[in-house]
N, C-alpha and C positions, 0 to 999 in steps of 0.2 A: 459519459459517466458509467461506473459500471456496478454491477450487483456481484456480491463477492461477499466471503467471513472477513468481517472485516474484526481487527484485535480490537474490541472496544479498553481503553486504558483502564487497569484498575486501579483505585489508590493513588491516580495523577496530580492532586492538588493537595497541597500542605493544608494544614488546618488553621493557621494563620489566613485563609483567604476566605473572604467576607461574602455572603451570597442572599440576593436577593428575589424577588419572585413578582412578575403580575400573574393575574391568575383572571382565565377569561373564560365563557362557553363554551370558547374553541379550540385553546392552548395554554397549557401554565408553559411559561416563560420565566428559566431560570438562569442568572445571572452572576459575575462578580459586583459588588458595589462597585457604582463609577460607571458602567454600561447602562443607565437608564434609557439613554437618547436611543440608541440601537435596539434594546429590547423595546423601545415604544414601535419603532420601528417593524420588527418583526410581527411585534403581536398586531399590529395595526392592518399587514400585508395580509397574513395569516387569516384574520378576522376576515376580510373581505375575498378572500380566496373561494374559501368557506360555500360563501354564497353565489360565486361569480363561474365558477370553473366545475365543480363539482357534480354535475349535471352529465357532464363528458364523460364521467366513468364509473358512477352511479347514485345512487340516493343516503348512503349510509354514512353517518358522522360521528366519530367518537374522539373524546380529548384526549390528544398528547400534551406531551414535556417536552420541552424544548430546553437545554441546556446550551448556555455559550458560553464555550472556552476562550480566554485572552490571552492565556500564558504562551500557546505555542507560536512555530512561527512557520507551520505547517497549512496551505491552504486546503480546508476539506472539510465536509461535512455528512452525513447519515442519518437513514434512517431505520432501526431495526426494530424486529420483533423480537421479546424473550431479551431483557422486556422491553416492551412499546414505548420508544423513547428517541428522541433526535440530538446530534450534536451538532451544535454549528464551531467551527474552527477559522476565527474570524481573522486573520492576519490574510490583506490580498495577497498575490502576486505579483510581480514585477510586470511579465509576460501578459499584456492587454489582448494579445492575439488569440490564445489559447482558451482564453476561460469569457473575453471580454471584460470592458470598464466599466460595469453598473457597479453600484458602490457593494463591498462584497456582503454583508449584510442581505441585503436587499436579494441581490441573487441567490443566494443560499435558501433567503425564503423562499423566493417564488418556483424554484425547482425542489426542494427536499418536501415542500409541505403537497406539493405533488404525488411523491411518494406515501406520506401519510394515507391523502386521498386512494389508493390503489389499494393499501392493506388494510383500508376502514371497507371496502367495498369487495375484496376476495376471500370474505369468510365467507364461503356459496359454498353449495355442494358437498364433493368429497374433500375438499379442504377445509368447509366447518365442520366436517367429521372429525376430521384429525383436532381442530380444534379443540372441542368437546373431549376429543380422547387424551390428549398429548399436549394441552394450552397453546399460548403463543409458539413456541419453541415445533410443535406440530404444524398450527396453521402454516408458519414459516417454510419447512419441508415441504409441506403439500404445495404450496406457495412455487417453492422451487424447482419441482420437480414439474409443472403446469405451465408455469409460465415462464417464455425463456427472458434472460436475463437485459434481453436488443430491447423489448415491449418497455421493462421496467425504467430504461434510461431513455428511449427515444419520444418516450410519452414525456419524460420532466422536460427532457431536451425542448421538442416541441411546447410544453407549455411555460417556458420562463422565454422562448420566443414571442409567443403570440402575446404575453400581457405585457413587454417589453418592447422598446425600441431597438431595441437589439437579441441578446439572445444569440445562442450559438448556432441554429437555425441561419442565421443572418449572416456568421463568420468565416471567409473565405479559407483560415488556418485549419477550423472547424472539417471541411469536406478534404484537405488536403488530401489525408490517407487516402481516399478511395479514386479520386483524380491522378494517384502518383501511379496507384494498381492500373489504373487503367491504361493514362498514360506509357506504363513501361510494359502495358500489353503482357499482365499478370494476370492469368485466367485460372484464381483460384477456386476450388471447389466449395458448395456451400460449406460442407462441415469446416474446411480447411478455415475459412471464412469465419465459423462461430468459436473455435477451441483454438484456433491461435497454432505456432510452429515456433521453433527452438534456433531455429536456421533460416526463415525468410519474416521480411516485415510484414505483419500480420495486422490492422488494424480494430483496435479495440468493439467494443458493442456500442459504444456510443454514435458513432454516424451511419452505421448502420442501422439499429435502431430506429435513429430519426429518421433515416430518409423512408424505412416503411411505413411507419407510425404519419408523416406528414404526407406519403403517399395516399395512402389507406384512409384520412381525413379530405383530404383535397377529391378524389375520386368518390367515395361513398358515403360519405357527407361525418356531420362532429358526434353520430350518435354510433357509427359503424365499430370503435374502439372497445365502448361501451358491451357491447351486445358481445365482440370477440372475447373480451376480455373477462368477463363476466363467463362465457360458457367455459372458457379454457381453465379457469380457477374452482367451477363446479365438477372439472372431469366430464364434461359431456360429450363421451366419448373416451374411453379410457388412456386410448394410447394415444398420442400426436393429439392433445384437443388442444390446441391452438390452430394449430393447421387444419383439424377439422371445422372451427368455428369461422376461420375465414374462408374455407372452400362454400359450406354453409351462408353467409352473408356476401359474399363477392360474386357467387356463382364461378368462381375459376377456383384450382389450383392453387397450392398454396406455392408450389414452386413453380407455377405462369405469372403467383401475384406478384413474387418476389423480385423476379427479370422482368414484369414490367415495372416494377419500382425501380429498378437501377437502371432502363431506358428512360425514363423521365425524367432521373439527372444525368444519366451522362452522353446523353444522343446531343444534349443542344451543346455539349462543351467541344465537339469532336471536330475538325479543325480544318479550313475547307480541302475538297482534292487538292493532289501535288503542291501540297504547303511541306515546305521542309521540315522535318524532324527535330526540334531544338537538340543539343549536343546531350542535356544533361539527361532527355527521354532517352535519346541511341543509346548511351551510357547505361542505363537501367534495363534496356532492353536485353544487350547484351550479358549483363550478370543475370545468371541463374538462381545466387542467393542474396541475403542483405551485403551489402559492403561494411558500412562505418555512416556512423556521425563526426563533418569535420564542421566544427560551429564556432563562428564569431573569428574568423580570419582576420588576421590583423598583419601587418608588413612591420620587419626587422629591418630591411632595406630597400634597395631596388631587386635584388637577387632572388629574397627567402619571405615566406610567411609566415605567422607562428599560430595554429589554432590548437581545440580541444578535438582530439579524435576518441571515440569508444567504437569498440563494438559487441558483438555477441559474443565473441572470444577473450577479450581482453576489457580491463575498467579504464576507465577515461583518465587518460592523459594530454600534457601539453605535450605538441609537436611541430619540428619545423619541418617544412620542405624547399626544396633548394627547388629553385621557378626553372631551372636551367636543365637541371637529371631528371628532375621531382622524384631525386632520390631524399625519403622521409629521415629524420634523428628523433627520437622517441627523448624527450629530454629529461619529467620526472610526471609521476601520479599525481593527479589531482586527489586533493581531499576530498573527506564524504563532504557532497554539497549538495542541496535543493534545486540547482537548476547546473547546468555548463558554461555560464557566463565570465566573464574576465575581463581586463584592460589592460592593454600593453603601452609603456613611452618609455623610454631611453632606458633598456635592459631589467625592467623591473614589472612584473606580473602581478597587479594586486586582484584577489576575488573574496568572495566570503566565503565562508566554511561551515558545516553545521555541525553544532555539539548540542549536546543533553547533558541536562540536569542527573548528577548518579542515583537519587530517589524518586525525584517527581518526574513522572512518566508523560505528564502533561505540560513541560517546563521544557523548553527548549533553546538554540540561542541560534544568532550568525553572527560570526567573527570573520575578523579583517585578516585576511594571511598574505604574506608579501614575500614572494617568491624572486630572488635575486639568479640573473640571469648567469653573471659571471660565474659565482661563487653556487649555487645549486641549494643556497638555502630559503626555505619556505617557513617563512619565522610569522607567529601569533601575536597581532599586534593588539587585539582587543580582548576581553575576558566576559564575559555572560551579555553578550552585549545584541542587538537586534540590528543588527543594520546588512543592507541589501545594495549589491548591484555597485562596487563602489569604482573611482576613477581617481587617476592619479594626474596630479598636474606636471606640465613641463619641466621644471626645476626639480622634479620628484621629492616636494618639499610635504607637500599637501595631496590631501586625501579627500573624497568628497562620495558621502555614502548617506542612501536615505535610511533613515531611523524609523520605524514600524512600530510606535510605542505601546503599551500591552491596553492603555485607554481610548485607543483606537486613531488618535493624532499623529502627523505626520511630517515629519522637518529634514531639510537635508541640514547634514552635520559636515562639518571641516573637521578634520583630523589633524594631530601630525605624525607623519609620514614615517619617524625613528621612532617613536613609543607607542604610537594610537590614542595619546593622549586626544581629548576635544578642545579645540580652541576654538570655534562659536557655534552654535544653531544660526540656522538662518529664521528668520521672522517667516512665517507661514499663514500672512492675516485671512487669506481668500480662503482656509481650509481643503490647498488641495492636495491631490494623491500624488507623489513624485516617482517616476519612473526614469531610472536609464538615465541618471544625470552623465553631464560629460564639461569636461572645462573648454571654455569657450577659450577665444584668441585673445593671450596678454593673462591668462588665469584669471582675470576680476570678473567673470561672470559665467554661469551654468547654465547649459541648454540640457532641456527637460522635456520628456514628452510627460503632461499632466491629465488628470482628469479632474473633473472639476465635483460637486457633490452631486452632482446627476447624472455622472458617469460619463458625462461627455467629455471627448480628448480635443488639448491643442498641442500646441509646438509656444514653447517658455524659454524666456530669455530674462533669467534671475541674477539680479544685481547682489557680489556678494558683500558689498558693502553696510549697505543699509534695505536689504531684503526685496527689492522693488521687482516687480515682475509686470515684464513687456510679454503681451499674449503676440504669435508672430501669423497665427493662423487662425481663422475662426473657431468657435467652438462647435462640435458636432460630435456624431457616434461610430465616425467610423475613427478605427480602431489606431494609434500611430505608435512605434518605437522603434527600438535600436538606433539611438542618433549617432553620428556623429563626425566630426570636425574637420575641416581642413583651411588654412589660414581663414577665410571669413565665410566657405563656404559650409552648411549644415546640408549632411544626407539624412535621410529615415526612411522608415519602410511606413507606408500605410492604407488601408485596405480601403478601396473605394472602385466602383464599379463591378463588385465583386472579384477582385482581385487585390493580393499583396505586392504590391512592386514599391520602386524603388521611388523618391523623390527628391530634389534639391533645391535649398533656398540659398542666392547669393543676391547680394545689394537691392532686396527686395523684393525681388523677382521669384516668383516658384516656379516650380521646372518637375515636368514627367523625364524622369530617367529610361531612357530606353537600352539596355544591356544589350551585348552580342553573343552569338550562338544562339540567337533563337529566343523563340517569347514561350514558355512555357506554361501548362494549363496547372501548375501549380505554384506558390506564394516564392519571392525573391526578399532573401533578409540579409542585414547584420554586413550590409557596404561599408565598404571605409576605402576614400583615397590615396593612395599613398606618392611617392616622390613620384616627380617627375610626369606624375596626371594617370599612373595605373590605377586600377581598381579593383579590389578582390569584393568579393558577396558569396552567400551560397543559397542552393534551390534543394526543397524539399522533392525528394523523390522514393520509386520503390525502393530502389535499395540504400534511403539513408541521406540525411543532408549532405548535400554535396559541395565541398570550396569549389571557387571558380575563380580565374584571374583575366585580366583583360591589358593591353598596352595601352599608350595612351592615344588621346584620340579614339578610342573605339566605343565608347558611348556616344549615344545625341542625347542632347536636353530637347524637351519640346515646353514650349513658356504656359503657364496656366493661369489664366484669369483670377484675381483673387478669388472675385466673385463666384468663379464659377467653380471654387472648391468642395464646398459641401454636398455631398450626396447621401440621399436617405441609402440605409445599408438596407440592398435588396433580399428579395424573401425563395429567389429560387421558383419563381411559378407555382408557387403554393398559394395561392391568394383565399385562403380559409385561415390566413394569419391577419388576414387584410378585416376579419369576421367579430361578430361577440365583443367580446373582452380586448381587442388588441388594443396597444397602449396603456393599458389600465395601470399599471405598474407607476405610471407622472402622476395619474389623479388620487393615489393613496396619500391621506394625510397618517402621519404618524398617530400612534393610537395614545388616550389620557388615560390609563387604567393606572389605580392606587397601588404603589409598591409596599412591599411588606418585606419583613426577614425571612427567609428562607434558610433555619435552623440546621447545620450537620445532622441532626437526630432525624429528621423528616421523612417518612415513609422508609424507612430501616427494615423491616418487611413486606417483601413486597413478591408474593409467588405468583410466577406466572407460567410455569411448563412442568410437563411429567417427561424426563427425559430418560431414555432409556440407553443403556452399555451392554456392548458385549464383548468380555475377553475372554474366552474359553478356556478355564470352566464355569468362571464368573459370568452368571445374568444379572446386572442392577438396574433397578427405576428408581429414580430419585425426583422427589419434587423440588424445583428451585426456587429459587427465591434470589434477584439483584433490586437491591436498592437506584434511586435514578439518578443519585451522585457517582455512581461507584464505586461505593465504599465497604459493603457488606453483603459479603456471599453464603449464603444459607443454602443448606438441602438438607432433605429430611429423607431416608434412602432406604430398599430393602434389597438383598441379594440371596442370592441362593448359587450354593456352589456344587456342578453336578458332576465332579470326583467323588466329594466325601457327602454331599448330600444334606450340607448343613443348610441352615437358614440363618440372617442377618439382617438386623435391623439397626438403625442407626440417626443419630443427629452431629452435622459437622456445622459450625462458621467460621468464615476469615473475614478479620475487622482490617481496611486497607486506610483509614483516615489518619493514621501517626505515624511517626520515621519507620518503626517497625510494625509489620507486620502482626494481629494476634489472633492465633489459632486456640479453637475450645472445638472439643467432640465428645458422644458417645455414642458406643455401641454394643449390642448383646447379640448375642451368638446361640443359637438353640443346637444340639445334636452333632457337636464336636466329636471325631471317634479318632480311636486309631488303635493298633494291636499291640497287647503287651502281653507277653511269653504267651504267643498262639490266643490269646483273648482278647476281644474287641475291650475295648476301653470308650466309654460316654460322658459326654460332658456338659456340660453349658460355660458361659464366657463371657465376660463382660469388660471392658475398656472405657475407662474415661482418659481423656488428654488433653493438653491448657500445652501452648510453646507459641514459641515468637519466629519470626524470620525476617530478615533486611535482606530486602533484592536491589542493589545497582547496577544500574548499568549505563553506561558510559559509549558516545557515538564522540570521536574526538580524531582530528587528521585525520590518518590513515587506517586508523582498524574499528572495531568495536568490542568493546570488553563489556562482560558481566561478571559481580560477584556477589554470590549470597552464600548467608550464611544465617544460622539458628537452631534451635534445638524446642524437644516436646518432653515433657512429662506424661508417662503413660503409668495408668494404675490398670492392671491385669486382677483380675479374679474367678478362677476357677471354678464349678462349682457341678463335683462330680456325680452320675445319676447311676442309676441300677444295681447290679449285682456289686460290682467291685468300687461304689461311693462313700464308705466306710475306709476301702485300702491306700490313699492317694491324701497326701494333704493338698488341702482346699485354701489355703489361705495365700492370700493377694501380694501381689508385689509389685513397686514401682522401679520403671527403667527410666533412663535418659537417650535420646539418640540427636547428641549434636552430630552438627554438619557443614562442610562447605563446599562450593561449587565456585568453579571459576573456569571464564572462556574465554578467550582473547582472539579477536581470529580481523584478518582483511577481509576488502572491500572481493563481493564476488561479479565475474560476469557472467550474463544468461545462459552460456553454457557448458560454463564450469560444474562439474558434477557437486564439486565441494572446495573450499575457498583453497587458495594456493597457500597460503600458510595461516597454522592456528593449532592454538595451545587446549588442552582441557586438562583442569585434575578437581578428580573428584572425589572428598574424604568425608569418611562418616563412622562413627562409634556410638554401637549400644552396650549400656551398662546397666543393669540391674543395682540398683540404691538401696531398694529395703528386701528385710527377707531371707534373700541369699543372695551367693554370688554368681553372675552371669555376664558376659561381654562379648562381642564383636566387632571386630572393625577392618574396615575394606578401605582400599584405595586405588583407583584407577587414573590414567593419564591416556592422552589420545597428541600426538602429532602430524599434523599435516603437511607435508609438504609438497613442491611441485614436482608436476610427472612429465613424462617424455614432452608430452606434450599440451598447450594451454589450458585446456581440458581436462585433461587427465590430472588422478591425483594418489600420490605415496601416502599411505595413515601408518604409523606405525605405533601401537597401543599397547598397554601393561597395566596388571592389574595384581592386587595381593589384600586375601584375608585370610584371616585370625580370628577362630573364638577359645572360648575357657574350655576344658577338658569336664568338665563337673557334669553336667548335663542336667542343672537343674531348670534351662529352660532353654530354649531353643528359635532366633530370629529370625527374621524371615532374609531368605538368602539370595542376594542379588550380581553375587559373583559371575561374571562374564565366562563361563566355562568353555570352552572351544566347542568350537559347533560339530552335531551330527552324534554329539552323545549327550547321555541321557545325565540332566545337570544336580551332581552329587553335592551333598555341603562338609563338606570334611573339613576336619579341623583345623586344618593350614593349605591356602592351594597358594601360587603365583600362575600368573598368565603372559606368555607375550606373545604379541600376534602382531603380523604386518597384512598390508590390504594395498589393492592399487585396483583402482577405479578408474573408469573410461568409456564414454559414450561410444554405442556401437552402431545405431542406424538412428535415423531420425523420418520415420517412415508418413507422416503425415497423412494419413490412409485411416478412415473408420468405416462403418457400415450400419445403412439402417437409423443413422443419427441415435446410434444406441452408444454406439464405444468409439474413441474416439486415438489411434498409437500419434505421439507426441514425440517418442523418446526412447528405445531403448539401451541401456546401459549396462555393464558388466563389471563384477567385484571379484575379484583372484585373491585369494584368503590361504594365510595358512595360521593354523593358531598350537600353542605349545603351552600345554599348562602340565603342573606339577603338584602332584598332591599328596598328605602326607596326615595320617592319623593313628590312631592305637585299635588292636585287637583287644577280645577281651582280656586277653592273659597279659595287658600293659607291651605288647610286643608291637614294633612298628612298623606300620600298613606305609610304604612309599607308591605311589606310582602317577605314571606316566599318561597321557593324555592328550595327543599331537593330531591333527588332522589337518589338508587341504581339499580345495575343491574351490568351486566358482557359485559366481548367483549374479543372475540373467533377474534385472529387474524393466516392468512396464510402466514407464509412464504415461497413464490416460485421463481421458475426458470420459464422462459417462454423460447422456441424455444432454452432450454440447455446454452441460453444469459443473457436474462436481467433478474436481479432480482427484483422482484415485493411484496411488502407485502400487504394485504387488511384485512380486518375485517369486522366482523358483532357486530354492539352494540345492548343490550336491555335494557332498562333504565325503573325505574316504579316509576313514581312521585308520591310524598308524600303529594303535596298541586297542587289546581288548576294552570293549566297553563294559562300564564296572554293572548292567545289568541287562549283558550278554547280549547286545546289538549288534549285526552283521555288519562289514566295513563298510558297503555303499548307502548311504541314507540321501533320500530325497525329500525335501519338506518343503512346502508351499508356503510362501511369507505375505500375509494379507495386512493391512491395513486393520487399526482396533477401533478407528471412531468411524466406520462406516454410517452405523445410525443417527450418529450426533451431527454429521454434516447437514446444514443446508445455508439456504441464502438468509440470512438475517438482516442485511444491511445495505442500503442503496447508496452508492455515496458520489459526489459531486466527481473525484478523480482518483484514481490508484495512486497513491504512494509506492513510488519503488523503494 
């Protein structure tokens, strides 16, 4: 899990959608109608949490909101401050490995209200300073800047372990990353280890995290987190008090605590002397950086296989490799999709694809796309539709994909295979979760790896006739999927004895698959037999899942007792899981609390932070205010501008609950100056504005487009002070400034400076309405193309405005001037400018756990603008305005948290600068939300 800004959606759900509420000591629980079962659920977990777990990390209890979204199809959940509010994003996963099969609900409780507990318990110290000063939005900073981000995920990690039969604690997929590091004898450095790399697989804060967090319990008993956790949020200790509060309670080191926490998982995995090397560790060993994900190999023939390859260079595509050169054909790009899954039978590829809803931000879908092998077309068989993980039968008649519906039930669906038309549900009476269907032998029946409502997995054999379902394996928790077929015999992957490997059921018999090249200390997925008895699968490693093929004959089966299938999924020698609360999670009954309506209008103000900005010359604080639907954003704001020395005071809100957007503001301006013929000029100022806006945006095959568009009514009035408030008319006038924005751009990889191809133009016109006449209007365009190399990227940009000649009032001017001079608003400029961008080192190198280089990159710019206005005597002013030069930007980590970019520009004018600037300019490029960053949000998983 990890701690990150995560975008909380504004304005995501239509107002057609119905919301209900219990409302408890512990948590309001707010809902769609139709999710009562699930919200009794939560609130029930929640309630007993409360009292059971809380202890561990301190005494203090305050009620959250719980909000659960249905619409998406996005698995993920949060918790943040500014304001104090959790979402749960209830649609599971396909992938049992990754996250586990507790029903997802349930899990989301027992891990995010975790998080609760940790931000009900670090207002201490110098973080309820900030508190007090800065509100939620402060605690949050101080929050972030105290405690690192491994604590905030390894602590939920650990406890949706321990009050669970499972838990990611428990999952073999779970420790992969640090097993793969190990195994391919990746000895990276701690920082390298907290802020991640651009160029090697770097794994997340999540099993990190936990393995110190369940060290640090297991050695110094369930109150040691408590006492760390609690000083490191007080600052005790300014600098490092986290590491100071465990050198303090450990008596060691914080970096002797950390390498004996990573000896205590990975000393027992280490594999006896003179044990051969499995093929896929040499392999990793040998690569210096990540390679590729090649996932879900599947056989074309005897010769080629056909998988998903991505990597850090390039976005996921299908690809074949010829088993004979293993020379690769890159064949076409995958769509945007939620996972890399697929199904290949007699030249036809069907997968899902994910799209969004172009308004509701919280509305999502997965469609069916079917990818024709001969012919290269990848055509959309389904339209706003949920369905997941689909397979295609023999005759390529039928289609069979599980359905995710937004009331939380679950059914596999038949399709047909030319339209996406549905020709039946299958009956689903046992209510369970379907995963990974696959058409069994003859197409009249589906092998399913299921979980059941208590998250337990088996191995299903569903009859598609009349719904009937043959369980073929006991029920249990350790984890099963990726099935699939060959004439009667069923492969899967599933985790047991602390390990992913391979298994196979024929004519009754279960069978350990044991693979060649070596037994690997990390998980074996996504087998499939192909002619003639080969077998292709891939192993997670450092650099990247890797395909594997084998001839035939070169597997053993070993036979497996029915009985002796089930194994409790072990805890890693952590037995402080074995302690308290474990289990507790089976003995929660669902909670009876009275539901009620839970109105759009309901807490509609809701302020909880003083947030401060700085873009110099601009200083603002603004108090905010988010409602806990996310519907309405309020600030109440004051700034001061230290050029001219004004003061500004202000009220803004944006209403996000209807198609469009509705904008209302005011603000007054005290000490407005400026010189007119050699005398200052003073003023006061005042603005009211009312406009609308429609933001869509569109995630659809291959690109992503947004477009918005709308306009404000602004009333200006004047109102001039001193000697010369008598010479000036005072009277008000209103403007309009429509607008539209539009971006069209592909899919990026990690590191690509900027997508290989993508559109922007962006137009805007101010008009003065009452009064007199005034206007402006700009228009810019940005194209991206691709550069020498995958990386690298061609922008080639244009821009052009126009105002009125009159000068009875004067916009604010946002024309893209060429850089390195000093940016004039003249009454007609164009601009066009080319740029090529390109990553230059990727140094992986900080110090001090203060800074952390990630990335640096390089912009080669030349820009050419043209501008052209009147002297007083009506005579016309032309001129010229060209310059290049480069900018040398840094990509960092600061304190292993926030990510910060900066640059240096140098720019060498071509023509005089209109207010006499020497050619070579150097200007340092910072970042403008420095203050406003921090951790707000804990959430179940990254979204890529």
């Amino acid at each position: 899990m990890s701690t990150g800004i995560y975008a909380q959606v504004f304005g995501g759900n239509p107002p057609s959608l119905k919301w209900q509420q219990l409302n408890t000591d512990t948590a309001r629980i707010i809902f769609p109608t139709g999710l009562d079962s699930q919200a009794q659920f939560v609130a029930g977990i929640v309630h007993r949490l409360a009292r059971t777990t809380r202890s561990t990390i301190g005494p203090h209890q305050r009620k959250i909101n719980v909000v659960l979204q249905n619409q998406t199809t996005i698995a993920n959940g949060y918790v943040s401050l500014a304001p104090f509010r959790s979402e749960f994003q209830l649609t599971p996963e396909q992938n049992s490995f990754e996250l586990g099969s507790l029903p997802w609900a349930k899990m989301l409780a027992i891990h995010e209200y975790r998080h609760v507990q940790q931000y009900n318990n670090f207002r201490v110290g110098l973080s309820g300073g900030f508190y007090y000063l800065f509100g939620e939005g402060g605690q949050a900073f101080a929050n972030s800047l105290s405690v690192p981000n491994w604590f905030w995920e390894g602590d939920a990690v650990y406890q949706e372990t321990l009050v669970s039969d499972q838990g990611r604690g428990r999952q073999p997929w779970f420790f992969n990353s640090y097993r793969a590091l190990w195994a391919g004898d990746k000895r990276y450095s701690w920082m390298k280890l907290r802020n991640g790399s651009f160029r090697d697989y770097v794994p997340d804060h999540y099993p990190l995290g936990y393995m110190l967090i369940a060290y640090g319990r297991e050695r110094y008993g369930d109150d040691f987190w408590r006492k760390v956790g609690r000083d490191a949020a007080a600052f005790h200790g300014l600098f490092y008090p986290l590491q100071g509060a465990v050198r303090r309670y450990a008596g060691v080191s914080f970096n002797q605590f950390r390498r004996d926490a990573f000896d205590y998982f990975c000393l027992p995995l280490q594999p006896p002397a003179g044990t051969a090397i499995p093929t896929v560790e040499a392999f990793a060993r040998a690569r210096k950086h990540f390679f590729a994900n090649e996932e879900f190999p599947q056989f074309l023939g005897t010769d080629s296989i056909l998988y998903m390859r991505s990597s850090y260079k390039r976005i996921p595509a299908f690809v074949i490799r010829d088993l004979g050169s293993g020379a690769e054909t890159r064949l076409r790009t995958r769509s945007i999709s939620l996972d890399n899954y697929f199904s290949y039978r007699n030249g036809r590829i069907v997968y899902s694809a994910y799209e969004t809803d172009p308004r509701w931000g919280w509305r999502d879908y997965g469609v069916i796309r079917l990818l024709n092998l001969a012919t290269g077309e990848d055509k959309r068989l389904t339209v706003r539709s949920r369905y997941f993980a689909p397979d295609i039968s023999e005759d390529g008649r039928t289609i069979v994909a599980v359905q995710e519906a937004t009331d939380g039930s679950c059914q596999l669906h038949l399709l047909n295979a030319t339209d996406g038309s549905l020709m039946r549900p299958i009956p689903n009476p046992d209510g369970l979760f379907y995963t990974y269907p696959k058409f069994y032998t003859g197409d009249n029946a589906i092998i399913t790896a299921v979980r059941n409502r208590s998250g337990e997995m088996s191995l299903a054999l569903v009859d598609l006739h009349d719904g009937g379902t043959r369980y073929l394996l006991p029920f249990s928790y350790q984890t099963i999927g990726f099935p699939s077929v060959r004439a009667d015999t069923i492969w899967f992957t599933a985790s047991r004895n602390d390990q992913d490997r391979v298994y196979g059921l024929a004519g009754g018999q279960l069978f350990r698959v044991w693979l060649p090249h070596g037994d690997p200390r990390t998980g074996q997925y996504q087998f499939q037999e192909g002619p003639g008895g080969q077998a292709t699968w891939n192993t997670f490693t450092a650099v990247g899942f890797l395909a594997d093929t084998a001839g035939s004959g070169s597997f053993r089966l070993q036979p497996i007792a029915e009985g002796d299938w089930v194994k409790a999924p072990p805890v890693q020698r952590i037995d402080s899981l074995e302690k308290g609360p474990a289990g507790l999670l089976g003995h929660i009954a669902p909670g009876h609390y009275p539901a009620t309506t839970y109105p759009l209008a309901s807490h509609l103000i809701n302020f909880h932070s003083w947030r401060p900005y700085i873009n110099d010359p601009d200083y603002q604080l603004s108090l905010v205010s988010d409602n806990i639907l996310n519907t309405l954003e309020t600030q109440v704001y004051g700034v001061y501008n230290r050029n001219e020395q004004y003061k500004q005071v202000g009220v803004e809100a944006t209403y996000g609950g209807l198609y469009p957007f509705l904008d209302a503001g005011w603000d007054y301006t005290f000490d407005r100056n400026a010189f007119y013929r050699i005398q200052k000029v003073f003023w006061n100022e005042s603005e009211t504005r009312a406009g609308f806006s429609v933001p869509l945006n569109w995630a659809s095959h291959l690109h992503f487009t947004s477009l918005q568009f709308g306009s404000n009514i602004i009333y200006n009035q004047r109102h001039y002070t001193g000697l010369y408030k008598d010479s000036f008319n005072s009277r008000g006038f209103a403007y309009v400034d429509p607008y539209i924005s539009f971006v069209h751009q592909s899919q990026q990889a990690q590191q690509q400076v900027a997508p290989r191809m993508a559109q922007i133009l962006n137009l805007s016109y101010s008009n003065a309405v009452t009064a007199f006449e005034a206007h402006q209007f700009l228009a810019s365009g940005f194209l991206y193309l691709p550069g020498l190399a995958y990386t690298h990227s061609l922008l080639l940009a244009a821009a052009f405005q126009q105002r009125d000649r009159l000068g009875n009032a004067r916009f604010s001017n946002n024309f893209p001037f060429s850089r390195g001079y000093s940016a004039e608003n003249f009454y007609r400029m164009w601009r066009v400018s080319a740029n090529y961008q390109l990553p230059l080192f990727y140094p992986d190198w900080g110090f001090g756990n203060m800074v952390y280089f990630t990335r640096i990159r390089a912009n080669l710019f030349y820009d050419h603008t043209h501008a052209m206005d009147f002297y007083i005597n009506g005579a016309t002013y032309n001129g010229m305005f060209r310059s290049f030069g480069s900018e040398v930007y840094f990509d960092t980590k600061w304190w292993n948290q926030l990510s910060l970019s900066f640059g240096i520009r140098y720019s060498h004018l071509l023509d005089p600068d209109f207010e006499g600037r020497g050619s070579d300019q150097w200007e340092l490029i910072l970042p403008l939300n420095i203050l406003s960053q921090g951790y707000s949000g804990h959430a179940v998983k990254p979204i890529d």
